[in-house]
C-alpha positions in Angstrom: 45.9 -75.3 -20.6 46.7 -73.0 -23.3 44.1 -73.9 -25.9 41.5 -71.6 -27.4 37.9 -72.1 -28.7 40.0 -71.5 -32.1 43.1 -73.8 -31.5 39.7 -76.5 -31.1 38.2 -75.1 -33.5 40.5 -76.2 -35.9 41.5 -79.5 -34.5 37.8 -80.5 -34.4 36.4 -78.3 -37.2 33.1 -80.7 -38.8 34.5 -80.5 -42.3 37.6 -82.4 -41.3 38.1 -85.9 -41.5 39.6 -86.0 -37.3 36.5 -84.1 -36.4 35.4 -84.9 -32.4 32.0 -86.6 -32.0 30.0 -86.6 -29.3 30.7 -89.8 -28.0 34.4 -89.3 -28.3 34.4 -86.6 -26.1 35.1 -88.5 -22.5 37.8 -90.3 -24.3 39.3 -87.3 -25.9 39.4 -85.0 -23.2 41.4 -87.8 -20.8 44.0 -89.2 -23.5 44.6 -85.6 -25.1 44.2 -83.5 -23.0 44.6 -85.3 -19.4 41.6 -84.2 -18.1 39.5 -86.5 -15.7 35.7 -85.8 -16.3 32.6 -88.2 -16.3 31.1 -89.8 -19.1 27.8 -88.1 -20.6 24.5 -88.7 -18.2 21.2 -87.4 -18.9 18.7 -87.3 -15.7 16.2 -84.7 -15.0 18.0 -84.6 -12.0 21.4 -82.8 -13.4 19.0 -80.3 -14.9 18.4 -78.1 -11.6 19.6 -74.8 -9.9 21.2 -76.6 -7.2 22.8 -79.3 -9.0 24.6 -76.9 -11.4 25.1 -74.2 -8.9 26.8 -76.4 -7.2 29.5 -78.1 -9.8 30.2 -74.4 -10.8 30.7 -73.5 -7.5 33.2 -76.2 -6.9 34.9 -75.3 -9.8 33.8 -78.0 -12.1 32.5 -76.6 -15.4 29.6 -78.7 -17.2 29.7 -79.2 -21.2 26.3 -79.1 -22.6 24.7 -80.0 -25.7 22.4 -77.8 -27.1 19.7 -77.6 -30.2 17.8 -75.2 -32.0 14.4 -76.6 -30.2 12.3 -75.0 -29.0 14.1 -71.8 -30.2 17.0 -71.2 -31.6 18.1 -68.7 -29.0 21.6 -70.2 -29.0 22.1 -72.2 -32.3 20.2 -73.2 -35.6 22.1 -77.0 -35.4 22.9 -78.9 -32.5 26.3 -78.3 -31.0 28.3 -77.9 -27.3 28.8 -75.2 -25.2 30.3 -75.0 -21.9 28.3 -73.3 -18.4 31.7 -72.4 -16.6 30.9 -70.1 -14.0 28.3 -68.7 -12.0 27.6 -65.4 -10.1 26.0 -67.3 -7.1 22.9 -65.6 -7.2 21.0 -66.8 -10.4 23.1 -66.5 -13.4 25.5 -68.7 -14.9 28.3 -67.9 -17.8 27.7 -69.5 -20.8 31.1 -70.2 -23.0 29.1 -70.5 -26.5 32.9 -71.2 -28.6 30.8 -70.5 -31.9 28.5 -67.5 -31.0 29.0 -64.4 -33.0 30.6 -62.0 -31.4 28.7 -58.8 -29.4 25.6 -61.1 -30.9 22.6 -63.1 -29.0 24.7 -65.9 -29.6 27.8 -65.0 -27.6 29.3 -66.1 -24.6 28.1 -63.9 -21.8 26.6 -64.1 -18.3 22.3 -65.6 -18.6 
């Protein structure tokens, strides 16, 4: 698709009445933009190596929600990012839409 972090960035900016809430996502991302993804689940067991190496690896990228605790290494609010590739070793690309660029906060290989 040719979208942009700022094409969304605009459709779902927070300071607009249409913004995209987290439960709307699912929804959103089939009836707009035809994408077939899962619903949100949260189990310790999503949260390891193998588990994400594995999605990446087959080409499936995994959204993630993230919050400024315990740090606030990525963000001072809550907000989503997107782990969309990895360099099947021990790192995975983080797509961080709002980081500053060249900064801590932006989208690079962790």
């Amino acid at each position: 698709m040719n979208y942009t972090p700022e094409d969304l960035r605009k459709k779902y900016a927070p300071t607009k009445k249409d913004h995209l809430a987290g439960d709307d996502i699912s929804y959103e991302l089939q009836s707009y933009f035809n994408i077939d993804n899962s619903n949100f689940r949260y189990a310790e067991s999503y949260f390891t190596k193998d588990y994400i190496f594995k999605w990446l690896k087959d080409d499936k990228p995994i959204l993630i929600c993230v919050w400024n605790k315990p740090n606030a290494k990525w963000t001072t609010a809550s907000h989503y990012m997107l782990l969309l590739a990895t360099d099947n070793i021990s790192k995975v690309y983080v797509s961080n839409p709002n980081g500053e660029k060249d900064g801590t906060r932006a989208s690079r290989l962790v």
